[in-house]
DOFILO-393620 format. One line per field, with one value per residue: residue number from 1; x negated, y, z of N, C-alpha, C in turn. Coordinates in steps of 0.001 Angstrom, whole numbers, padded with zeros to 6 digits. Layout:
BEGIN
num (NUM	...) $
n.xx (X	...) $
n.yy (Y	...) $
n.zz (Z	...) $
ca.xx (X	...) $
ca.yy (Y	...) $
ca.zz (Z	...) $
c.xx (X	...) $
c.yy (Y	...) $
c.zz (Z	...) $
END
This chain:
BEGIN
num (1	2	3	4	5	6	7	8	9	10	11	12	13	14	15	16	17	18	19	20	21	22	23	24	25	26	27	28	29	30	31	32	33	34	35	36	37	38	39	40	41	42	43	44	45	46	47	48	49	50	51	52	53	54	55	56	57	58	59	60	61	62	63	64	65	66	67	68	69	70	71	72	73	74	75	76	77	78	79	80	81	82	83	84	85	86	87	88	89	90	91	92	93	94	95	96	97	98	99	100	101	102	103	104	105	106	107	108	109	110	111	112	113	114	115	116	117	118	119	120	121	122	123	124	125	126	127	128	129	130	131	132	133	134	135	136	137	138	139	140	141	142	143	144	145	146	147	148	149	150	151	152	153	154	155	156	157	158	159	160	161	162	163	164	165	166	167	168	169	170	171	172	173	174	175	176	177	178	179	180	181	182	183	184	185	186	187	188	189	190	191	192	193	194	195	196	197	198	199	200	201	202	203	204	205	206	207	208	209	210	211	212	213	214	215	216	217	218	219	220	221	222	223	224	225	226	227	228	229	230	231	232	233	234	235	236	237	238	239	240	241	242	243	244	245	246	247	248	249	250	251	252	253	254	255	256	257	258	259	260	261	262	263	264	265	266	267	268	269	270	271	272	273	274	275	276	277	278	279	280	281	282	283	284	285	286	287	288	289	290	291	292	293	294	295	296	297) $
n.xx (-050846	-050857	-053849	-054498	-053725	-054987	-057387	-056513	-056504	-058724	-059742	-057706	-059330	-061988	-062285	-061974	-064342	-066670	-069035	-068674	-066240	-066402	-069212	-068736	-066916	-068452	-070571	-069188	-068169	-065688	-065340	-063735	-060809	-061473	-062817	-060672	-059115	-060805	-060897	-061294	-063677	-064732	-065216	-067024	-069355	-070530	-072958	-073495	-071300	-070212	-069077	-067317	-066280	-065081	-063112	-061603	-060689	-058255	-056207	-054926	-052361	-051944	-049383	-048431	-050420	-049214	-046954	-047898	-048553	-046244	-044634	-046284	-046162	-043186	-042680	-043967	-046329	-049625	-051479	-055144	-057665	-060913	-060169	-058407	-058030	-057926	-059411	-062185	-065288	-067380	-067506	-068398	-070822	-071493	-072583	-070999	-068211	-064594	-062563	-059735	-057569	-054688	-052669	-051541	-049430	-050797	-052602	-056047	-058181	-060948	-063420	-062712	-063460	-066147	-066465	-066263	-067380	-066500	-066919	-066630	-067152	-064716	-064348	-064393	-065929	-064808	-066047	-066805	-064716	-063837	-066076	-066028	-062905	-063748	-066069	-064018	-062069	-063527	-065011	-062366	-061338	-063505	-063472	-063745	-062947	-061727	-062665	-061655	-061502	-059115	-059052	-058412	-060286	-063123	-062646	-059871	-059682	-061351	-059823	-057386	-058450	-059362	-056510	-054954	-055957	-054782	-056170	-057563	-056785	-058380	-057348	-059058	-058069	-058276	-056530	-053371	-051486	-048722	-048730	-048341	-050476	-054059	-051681	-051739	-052090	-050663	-048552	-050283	-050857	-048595	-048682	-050865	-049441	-047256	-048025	-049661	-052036	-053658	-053326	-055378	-056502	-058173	-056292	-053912	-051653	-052038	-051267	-053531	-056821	-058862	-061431	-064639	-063268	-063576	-066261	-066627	-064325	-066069	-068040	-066161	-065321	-067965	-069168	-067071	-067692	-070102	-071708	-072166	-070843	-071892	-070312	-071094	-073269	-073601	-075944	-075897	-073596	-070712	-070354	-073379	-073042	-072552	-074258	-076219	-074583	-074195	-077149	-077642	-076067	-077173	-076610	-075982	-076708	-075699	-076142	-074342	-075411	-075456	-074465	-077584	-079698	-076983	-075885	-074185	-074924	-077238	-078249	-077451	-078933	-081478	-081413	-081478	-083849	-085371	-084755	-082178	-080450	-079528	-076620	-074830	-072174	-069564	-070143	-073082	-072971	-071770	-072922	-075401	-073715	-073661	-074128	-072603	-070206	-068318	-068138	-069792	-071998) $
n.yy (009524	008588	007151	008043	010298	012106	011183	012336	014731	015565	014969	016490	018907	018869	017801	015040	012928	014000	013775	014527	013558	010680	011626	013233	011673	009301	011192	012576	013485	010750	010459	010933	011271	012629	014789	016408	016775	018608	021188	024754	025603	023661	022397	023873	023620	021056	019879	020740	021877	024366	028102	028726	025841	025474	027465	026048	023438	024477	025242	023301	021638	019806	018374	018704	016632	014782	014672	013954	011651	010320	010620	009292	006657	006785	006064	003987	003581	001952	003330	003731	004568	005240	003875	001727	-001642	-003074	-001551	-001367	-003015	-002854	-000250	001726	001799	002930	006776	008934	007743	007083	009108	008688	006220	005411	003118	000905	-001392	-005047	-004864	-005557	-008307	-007808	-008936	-011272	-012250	-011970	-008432	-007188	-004460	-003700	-001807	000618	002360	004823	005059	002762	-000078	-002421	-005036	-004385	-004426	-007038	-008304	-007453	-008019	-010808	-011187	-009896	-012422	-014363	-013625	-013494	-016277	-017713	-016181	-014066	-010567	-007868	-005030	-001949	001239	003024	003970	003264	001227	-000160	-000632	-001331	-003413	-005531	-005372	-006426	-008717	-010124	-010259	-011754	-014303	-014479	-013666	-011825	-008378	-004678	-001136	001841	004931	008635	009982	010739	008453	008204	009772	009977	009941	007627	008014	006634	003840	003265	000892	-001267	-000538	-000838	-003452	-004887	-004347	-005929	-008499	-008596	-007636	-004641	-000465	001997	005065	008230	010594	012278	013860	014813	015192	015285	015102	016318	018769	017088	014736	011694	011406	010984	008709	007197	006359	004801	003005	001386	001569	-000221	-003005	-005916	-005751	-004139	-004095	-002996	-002104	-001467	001756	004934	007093	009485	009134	008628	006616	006061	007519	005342	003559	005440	005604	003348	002479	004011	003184	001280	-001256	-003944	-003752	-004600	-005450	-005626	-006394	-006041	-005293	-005410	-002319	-001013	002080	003294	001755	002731	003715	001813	000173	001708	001405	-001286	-001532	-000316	-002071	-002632	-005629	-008222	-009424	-011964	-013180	-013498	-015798	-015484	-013193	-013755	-016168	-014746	-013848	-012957	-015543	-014831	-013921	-016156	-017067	-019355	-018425) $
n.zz (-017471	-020870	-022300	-024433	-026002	-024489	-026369	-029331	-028458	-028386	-030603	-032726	-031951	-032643	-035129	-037299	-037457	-035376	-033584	-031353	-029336	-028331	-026950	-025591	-023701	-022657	-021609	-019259	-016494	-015281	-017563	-021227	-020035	-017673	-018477	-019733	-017737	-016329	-017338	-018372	-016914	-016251	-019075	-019957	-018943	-020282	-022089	-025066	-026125	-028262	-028563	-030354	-029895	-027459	-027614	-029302	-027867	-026345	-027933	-028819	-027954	-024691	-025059	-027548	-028544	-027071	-028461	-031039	-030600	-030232	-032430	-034097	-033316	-033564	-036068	-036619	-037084	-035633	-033285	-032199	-029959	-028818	-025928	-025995	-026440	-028913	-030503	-032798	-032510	-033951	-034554	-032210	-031953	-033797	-034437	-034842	-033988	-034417	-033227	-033139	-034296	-037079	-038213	-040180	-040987	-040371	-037643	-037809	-036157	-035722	-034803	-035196	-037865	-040491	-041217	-044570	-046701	-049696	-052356	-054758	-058545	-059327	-061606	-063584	-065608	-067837	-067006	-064821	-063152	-062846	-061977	-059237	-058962	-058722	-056628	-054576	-054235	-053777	-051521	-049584	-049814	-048182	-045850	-045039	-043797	-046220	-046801	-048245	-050032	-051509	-054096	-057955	-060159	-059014	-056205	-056329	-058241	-056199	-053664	-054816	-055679	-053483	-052109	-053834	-053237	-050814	-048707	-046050	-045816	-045556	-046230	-046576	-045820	-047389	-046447	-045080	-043311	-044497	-047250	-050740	-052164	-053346	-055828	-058054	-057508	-055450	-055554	-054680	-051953	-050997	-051464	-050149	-047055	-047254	-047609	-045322	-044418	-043714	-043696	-043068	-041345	-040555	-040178	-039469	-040678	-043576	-046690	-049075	-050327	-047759	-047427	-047330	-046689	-047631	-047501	-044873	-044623	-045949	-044223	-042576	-043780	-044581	-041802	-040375	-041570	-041716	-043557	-046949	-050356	-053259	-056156	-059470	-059862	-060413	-060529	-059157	-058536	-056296	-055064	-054570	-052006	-050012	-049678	-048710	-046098	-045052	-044443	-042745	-040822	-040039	-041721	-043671	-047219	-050161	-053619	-056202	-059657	-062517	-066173	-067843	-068109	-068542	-068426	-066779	-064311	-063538	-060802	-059133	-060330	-059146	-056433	-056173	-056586	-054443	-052209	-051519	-051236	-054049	-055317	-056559	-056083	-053531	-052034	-051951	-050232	-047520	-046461	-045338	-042743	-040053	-036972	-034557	-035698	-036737	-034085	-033394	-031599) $
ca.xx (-050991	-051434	-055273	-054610	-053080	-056454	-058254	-056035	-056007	-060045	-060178	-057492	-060335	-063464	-062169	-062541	-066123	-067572	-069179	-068340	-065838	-067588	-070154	-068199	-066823	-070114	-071498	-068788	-067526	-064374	-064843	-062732	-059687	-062224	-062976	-059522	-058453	-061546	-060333	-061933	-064159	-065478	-065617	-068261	-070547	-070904	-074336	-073800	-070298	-070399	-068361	-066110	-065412	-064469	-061717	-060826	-059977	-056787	-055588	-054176	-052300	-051608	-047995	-048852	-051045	-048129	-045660	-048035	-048417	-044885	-043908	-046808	-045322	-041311	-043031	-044338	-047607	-050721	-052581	-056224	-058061	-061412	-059683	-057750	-059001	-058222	-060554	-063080	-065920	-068551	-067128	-068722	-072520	-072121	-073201	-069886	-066888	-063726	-061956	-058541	-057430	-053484	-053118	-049895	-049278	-050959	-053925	-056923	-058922	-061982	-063942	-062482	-063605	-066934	-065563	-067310	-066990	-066415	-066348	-067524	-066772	-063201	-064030	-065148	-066023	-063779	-067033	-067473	-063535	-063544	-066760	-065083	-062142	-064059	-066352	-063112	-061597	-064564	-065138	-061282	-061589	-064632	-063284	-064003	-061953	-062468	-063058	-062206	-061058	-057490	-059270	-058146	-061612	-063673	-061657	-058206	-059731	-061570	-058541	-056364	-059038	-058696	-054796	-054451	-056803	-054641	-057153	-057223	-057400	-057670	-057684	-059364	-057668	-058335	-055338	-052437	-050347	-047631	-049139	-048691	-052299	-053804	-050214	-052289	-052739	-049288	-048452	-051584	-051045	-047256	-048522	-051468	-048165	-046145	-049107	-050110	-053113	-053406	-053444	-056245	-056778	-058232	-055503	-052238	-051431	-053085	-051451	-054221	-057774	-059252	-062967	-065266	-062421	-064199	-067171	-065715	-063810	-066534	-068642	-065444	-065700	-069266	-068863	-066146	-068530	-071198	-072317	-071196	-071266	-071475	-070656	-071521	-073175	-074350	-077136	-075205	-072016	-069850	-070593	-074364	-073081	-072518	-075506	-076598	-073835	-075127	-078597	-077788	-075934	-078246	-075709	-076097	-076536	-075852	-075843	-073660	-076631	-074464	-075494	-078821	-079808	-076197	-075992	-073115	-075947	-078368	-077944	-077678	-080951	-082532	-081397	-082289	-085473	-085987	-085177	-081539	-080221	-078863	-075609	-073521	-071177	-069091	-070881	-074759	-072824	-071375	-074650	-075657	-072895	-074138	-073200	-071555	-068462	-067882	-067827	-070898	-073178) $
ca.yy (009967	007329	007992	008267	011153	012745	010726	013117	015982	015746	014904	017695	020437	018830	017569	013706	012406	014954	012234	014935	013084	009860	012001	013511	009901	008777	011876	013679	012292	010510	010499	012046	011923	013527	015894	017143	017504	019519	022524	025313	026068	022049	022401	024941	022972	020025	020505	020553	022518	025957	029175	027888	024664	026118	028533	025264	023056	024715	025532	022434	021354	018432	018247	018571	015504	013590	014931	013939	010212	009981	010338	008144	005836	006485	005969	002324	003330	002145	004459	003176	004866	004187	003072	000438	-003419	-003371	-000601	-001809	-002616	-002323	001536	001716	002005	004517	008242	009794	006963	007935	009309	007848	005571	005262	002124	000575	-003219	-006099	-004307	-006845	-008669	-007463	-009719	-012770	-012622	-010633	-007669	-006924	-003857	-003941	-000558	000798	003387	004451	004617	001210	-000747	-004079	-006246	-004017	-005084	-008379	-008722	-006615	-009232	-011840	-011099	-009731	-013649	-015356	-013059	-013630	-017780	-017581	-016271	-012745	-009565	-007323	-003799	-001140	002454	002512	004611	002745	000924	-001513	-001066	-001989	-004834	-005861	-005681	-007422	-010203	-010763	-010540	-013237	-015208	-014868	-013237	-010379	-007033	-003241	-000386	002815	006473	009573	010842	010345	007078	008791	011022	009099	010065	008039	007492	004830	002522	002938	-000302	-002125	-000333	-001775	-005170	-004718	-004127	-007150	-009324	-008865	-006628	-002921	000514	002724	006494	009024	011736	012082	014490	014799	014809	015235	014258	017933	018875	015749	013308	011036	011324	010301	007622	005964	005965	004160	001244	000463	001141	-001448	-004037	-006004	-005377	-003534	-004553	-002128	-002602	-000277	002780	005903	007737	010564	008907	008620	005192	005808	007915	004529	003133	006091	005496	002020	002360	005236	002377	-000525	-002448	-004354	-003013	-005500	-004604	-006390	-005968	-005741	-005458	-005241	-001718	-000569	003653	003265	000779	003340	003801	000016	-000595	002293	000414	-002703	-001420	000564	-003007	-003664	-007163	-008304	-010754	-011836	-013808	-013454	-016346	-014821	-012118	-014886	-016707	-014007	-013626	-013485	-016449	-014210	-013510	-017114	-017755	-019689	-018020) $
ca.zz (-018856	-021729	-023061	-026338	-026098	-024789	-027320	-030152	-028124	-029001	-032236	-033552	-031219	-033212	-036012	-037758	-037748	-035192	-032826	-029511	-028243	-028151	-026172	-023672	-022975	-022233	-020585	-018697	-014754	-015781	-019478	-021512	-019374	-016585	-019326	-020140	-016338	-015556	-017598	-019420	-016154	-016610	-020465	-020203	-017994	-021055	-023100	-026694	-026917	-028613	-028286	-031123	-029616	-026444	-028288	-030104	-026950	-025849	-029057	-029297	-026675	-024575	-025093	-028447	-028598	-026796	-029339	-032001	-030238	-029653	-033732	-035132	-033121	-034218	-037485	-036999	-036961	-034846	-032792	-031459	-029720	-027800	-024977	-026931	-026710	-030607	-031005	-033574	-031900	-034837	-034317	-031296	-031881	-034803	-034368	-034715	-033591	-034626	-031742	-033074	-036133	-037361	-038856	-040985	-041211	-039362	-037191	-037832	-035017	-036051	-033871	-035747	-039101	-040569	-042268	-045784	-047635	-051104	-052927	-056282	-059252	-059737	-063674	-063945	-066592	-067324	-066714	-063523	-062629	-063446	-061166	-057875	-058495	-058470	-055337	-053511	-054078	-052843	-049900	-049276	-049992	-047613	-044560	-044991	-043864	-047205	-046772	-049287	-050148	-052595	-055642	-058797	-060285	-058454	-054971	-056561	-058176	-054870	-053036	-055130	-055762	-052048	-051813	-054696	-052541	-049568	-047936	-044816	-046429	-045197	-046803	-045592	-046576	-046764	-046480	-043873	-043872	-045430	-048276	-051842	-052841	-054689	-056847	-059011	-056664	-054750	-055581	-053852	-050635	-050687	-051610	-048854	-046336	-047590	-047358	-043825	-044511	-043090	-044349	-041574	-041404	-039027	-040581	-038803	-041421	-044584	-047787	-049928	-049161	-047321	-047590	-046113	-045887	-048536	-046664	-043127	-045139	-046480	-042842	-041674	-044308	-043460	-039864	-039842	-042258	-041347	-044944	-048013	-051490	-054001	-057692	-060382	-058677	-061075	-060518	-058971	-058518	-054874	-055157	-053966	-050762	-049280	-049474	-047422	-044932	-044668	-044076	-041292	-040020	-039850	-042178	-045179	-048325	-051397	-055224	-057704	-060617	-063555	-067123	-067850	-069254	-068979	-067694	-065616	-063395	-062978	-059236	-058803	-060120	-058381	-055045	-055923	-056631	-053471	-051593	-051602	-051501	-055380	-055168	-057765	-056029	-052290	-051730	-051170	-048979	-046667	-046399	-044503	-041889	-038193	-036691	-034380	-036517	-036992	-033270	-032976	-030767) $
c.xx (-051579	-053177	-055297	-054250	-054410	-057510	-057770	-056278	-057708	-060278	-059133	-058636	-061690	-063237	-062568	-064283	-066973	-067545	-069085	-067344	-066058	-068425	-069482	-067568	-067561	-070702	-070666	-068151	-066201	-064200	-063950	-061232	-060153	-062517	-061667	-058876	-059458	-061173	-061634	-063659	-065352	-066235	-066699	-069880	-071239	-071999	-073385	-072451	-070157	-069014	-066733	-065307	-064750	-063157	-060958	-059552	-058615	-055737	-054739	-053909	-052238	-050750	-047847	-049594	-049694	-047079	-045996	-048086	-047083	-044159	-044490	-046389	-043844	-041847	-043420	-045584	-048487	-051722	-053438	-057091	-059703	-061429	-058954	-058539	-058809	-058928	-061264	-064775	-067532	-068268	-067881	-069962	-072509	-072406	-071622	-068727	-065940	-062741	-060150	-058170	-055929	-054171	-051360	-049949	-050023	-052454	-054893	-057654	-060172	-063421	-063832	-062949	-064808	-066075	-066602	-067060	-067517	-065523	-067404	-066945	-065198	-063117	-065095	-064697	-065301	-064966	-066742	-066050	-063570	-064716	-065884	-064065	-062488	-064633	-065264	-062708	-062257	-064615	-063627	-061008	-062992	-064278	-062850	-062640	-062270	-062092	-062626	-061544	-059321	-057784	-058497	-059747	-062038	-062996	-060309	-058201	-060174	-060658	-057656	-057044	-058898	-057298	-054341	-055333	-056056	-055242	-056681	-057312	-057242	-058372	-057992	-058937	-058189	-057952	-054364	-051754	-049037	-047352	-048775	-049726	-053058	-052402	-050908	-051824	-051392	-048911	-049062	-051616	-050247	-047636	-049829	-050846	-047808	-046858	-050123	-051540	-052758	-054083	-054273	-056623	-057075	-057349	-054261	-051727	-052558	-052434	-052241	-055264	-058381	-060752	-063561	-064592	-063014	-064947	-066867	-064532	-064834	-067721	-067947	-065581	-066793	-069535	-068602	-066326	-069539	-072295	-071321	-071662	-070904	-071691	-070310	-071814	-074020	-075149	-076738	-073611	-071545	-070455	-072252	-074279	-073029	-073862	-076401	-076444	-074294	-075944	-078581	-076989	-076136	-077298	-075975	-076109	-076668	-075047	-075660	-075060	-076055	-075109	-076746	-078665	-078500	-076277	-075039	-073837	-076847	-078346	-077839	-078740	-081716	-082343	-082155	-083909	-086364	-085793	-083657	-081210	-079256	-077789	-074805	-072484	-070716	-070138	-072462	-074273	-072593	-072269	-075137	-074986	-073664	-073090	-071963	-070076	-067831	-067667	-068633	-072267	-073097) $
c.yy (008849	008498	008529	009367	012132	012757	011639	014358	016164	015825	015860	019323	020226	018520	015612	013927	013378	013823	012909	014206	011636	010205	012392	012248	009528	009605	012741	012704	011670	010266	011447	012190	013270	014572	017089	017957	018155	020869	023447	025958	024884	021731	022785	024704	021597	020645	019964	021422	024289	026586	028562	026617	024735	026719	026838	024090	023548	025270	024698	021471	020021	017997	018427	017396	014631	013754	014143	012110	009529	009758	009500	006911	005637	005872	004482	002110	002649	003257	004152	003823	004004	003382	001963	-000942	-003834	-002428	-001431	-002345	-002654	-000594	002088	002034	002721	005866	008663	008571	007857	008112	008963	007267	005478	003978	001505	-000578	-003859	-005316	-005891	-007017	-008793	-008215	-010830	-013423	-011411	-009785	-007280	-006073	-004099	-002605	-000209	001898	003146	004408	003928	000231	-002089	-004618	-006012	-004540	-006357	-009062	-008471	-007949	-010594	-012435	-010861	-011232	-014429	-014837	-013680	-015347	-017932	-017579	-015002	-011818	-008420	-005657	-002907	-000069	002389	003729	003137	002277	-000183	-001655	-001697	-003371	-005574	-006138	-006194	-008849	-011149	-011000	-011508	-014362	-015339	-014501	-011886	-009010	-005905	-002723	000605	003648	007117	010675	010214	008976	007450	009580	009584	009195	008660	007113	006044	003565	002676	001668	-001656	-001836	-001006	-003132	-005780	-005241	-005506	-008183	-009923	-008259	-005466	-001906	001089	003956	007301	010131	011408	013140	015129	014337	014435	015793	015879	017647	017679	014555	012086	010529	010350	009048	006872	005510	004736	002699	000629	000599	000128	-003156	-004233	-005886	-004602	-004004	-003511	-002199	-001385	001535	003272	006179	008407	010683	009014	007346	005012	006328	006333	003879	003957	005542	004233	001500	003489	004339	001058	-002008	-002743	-004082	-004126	-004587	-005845	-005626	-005054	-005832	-004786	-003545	-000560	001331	003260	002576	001488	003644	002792	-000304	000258	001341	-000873	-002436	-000897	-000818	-003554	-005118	-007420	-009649	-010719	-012723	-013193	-014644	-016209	-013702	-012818	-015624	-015869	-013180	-014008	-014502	-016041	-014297	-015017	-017735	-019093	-019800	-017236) $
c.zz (-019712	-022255	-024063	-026798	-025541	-025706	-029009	-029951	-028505	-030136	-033027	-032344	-032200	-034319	-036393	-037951	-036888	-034044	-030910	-029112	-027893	-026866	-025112	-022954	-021806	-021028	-019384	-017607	-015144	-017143	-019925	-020806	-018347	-017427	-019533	-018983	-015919	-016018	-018570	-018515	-016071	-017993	-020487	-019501	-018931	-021796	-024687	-027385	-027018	-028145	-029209	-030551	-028640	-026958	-028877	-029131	-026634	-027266	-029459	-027853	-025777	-024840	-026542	-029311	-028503	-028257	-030443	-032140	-030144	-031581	-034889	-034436	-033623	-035411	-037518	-037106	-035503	-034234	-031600	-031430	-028953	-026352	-025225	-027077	-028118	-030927	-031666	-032804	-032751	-034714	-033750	-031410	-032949	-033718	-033848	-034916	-033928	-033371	-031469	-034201	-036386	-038208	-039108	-041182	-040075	-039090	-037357	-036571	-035453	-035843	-034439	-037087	-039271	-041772	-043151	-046623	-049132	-052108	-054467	-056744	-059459	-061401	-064072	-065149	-066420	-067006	-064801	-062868	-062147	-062249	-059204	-057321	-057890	-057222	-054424	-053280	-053568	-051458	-048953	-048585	-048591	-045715	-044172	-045069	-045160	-047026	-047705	-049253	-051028	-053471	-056606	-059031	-059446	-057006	-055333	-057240	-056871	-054259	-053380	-056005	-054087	-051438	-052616	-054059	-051180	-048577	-046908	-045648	-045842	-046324	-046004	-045932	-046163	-046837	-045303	-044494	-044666	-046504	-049401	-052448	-052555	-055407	-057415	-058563	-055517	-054283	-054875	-052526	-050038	-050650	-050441	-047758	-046917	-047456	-046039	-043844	-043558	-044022	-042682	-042144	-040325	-039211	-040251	-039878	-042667	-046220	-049024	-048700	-049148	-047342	-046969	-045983	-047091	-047541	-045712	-043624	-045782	-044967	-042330	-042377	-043960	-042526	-039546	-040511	-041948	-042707	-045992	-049530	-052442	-055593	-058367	-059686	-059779	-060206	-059654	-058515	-056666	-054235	-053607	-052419	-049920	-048982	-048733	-045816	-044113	-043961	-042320	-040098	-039432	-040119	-043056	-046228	-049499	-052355	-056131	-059143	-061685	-064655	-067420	-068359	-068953	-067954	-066414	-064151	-063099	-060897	-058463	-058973	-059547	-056931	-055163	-056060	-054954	-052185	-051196	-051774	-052925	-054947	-056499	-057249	-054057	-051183	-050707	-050161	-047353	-046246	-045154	-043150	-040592	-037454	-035310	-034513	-036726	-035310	-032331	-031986	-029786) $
END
């Protein structure tokens, strides 16, 4: 039996971002293959899975999994699991790993370059653009794999400051590889694709983005960054969930400043105040690359 096909058959029973199958990996004789062939008599012997999750296991079957491995493949997609040597391996020491990723264009070697998210407001100010672009092109010029979501706003400049740079780019969804959500930004995913970038999602189906998938899409950008840069972040905005996600993952947190004073910055200068790192260029993010990622050490 290919793994991956267990590694699905988990994650449609728990759902994206629930870090059990990770755990039964880890804790069960065999891992999760040893998990799947022990049955519902084996299931019930794991600490941490409820009544619900029990009912949820067979609900979805194995032959079901394969079916579902068998057509993201016809499709051209990637499907990496944590048995996969392209698995991510910043993935790996989060909480909740994703228990499988689809992925569209050139899968990145994650390992080869530091990856740097670069996300912000989708109703961003031209300054706040114009900056995004600018850091995405340096990060890009630099070395850097660039990180970002495909809202319209400071990710679509980001990402296409690093694609006019030539640079590596993914995008993260959170939605299936085949949904047109978001329409805006259509165009950037195609030119992503044509560019030798990748499109990555934990949704094998998912036209439109379902309760949480935001959420569990922005874990995956700074999961898969050894820092994140975040430009223009309200008070209250989406923006600041990352800087959560961040900190819960003992990753980098840099703040584009922006203009002095301006509202749209309130949430930027509370960070920087509370001890974020301030950058205004790709530059000061790069600076700080573990020599690691460069191969060095």
């Amino acid at each position: 039996m290919d793994s991956r096909v267990v590694w699905l058959w988990l994650q449609e029973a728990f759902g994206p971002g629930s870090p059990l199958p990770c755990q039964i990996a880890e804790a069960f004789p065999g891992g999760a293959v040893g998990f799947c062939r022990a049955g519902p008599s084996g299931w019930r012997k794991m600490p941490g899975l409820t009544g619900r999750h029990l009912q949820a296991l067979p609900a979805f079957s194995l032959d079901a999994a394969q079916n579902r491995l068998a057509q993201a493949l016809r499709l051209g997609w990637q499907v990496v699991t944590p048995s996969c040597p392209s698995y991510p391996e910043a993935l790996r020491n989060l909480y909740n790993p994703p228990a499988a990723l689809y992925g569209l264009g050139h899968w990145p070697d994650f390992s080869a370059a530091p990856a740097v998210g670069l996300v912000g407001a989708r109703k961003a100010l031209s300054h706040s653009r114009e900056a995004a672009r600018r850091i995405g092109g340096e990060l890009a010029k630099g070395g850097a794999l660039v990180v970002s979501g495909a809202a319209g706003g400071v990710d679509c400049a980001a990402l296409s400051g690093a694609l006019e740079a030539r640079g590596q780019t993914v995008s993260v969804l959170p939605v299936s590889l085949d949904s047109p959500y978001p329409m805006e930004t259509a165009w950037l995913r195609r030119k992503i694709l044509n560019q030798g970038g990748a499109l990555v999602t934990e949704y094998f189906h998912a036209p439109k983005p379902v309760p949480g998938a935001f959420r569990q899409r922005n874990r995956l950008i700074t999961g898969l960054s050894f820092g994140v840069v975040l430009v223009q972040a309200g008070i209250r905005s989406g923006t600041m969930l990352y800087a959560g996600c961040a900190a819960a993952q003992d990753r980098e947190v840099y703040v584009y400043p922006g203009p002095p004073e301006a509202p749209e910055y309130s949430g930027s200068r509370l960070l920087l105040e509370e001890g974020a790192a301030p950058i205004e260029s790709g530059a000061n993010v790069l600076q700080d690359c573990p020599p690691y990622y460069w191969g060095r050490s």
